[in-house]
C-alpha positions as CSV (number, residue, x, y, z in Angstrom):
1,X,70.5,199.8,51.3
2,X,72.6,197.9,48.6
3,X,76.0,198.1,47.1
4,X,77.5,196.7,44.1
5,X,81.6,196.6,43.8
6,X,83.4,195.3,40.5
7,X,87.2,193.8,40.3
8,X,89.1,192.9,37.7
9,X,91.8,189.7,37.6
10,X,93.5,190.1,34.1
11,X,90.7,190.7,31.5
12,X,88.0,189.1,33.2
13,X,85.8,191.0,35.6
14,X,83.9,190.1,38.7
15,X,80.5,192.0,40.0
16,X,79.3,191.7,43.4
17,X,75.8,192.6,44.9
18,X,74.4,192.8,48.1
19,X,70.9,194.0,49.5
20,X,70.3,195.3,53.0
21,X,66.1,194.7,53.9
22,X,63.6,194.8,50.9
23,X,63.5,192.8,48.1
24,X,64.5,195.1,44.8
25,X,65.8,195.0,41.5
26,X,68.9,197.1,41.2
27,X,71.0,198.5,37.7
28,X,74.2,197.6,37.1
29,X,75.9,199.9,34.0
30,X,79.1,197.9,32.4
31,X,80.6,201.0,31.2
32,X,83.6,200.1,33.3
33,X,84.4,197.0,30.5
34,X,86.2,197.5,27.2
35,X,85.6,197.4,23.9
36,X,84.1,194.2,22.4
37,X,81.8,191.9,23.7
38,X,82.1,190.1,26.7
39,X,80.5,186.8,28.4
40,X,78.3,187.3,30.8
41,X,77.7,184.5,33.9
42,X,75.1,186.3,36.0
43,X,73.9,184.1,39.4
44,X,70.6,186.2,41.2
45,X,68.4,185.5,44.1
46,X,65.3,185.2,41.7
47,X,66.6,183.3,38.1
48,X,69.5,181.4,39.7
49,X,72.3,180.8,36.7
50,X,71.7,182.7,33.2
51,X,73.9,183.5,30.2
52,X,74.1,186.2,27.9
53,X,76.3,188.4,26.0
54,X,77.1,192.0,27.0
55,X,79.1,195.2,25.8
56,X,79.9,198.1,27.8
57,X,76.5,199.5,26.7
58,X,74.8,197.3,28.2
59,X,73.0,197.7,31.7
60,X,72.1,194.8,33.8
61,X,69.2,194.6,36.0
62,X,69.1,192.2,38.6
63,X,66.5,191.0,41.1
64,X,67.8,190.8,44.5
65,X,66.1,189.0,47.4
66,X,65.3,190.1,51.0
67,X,68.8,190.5,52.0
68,X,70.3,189.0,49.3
69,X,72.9,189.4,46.5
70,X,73.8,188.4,43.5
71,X,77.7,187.8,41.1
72,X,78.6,188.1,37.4
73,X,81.5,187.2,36.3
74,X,82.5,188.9,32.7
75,X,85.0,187.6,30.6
76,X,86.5,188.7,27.1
């Protein structure tokens, strides 16, 4: 009903989302990042375009729409 897939290019990393039927907010754990702090650039169906600062603690939660998706892109 959804995925989510991340890549990394160097020290920045890239999350994708995509959501089969339903509308629904989906978790996204960043345990996969370093240490430190990173920047977060999230882009969803529902809040467009936000900023924040992240850690691999940190667990996103994103609102996907009827067959939609969203990206974050992470970096150092």
């Amino acid at each position: 009903r959804f995925v989510a897939i991340a890549r990394r290019s160097g020290r920045r990393w890239f999350v994708g989302a995509l959501s089969a039927g339903a509308a629904r907010t989906v978790t996204v754990p960043l345990r996969f990042l370093g240490a430190g702090s990173y920047a977060a650039r999230v882009v969803d169906d529902e809040l467009g375009e936000t900023h924040r600062t992240v850690s691999a603690k940190t667990t996103l939660r994103l609102r996907l729409a009827r067959n939609g998706g969203a990206v974050i892109e992470l970096t150092p």
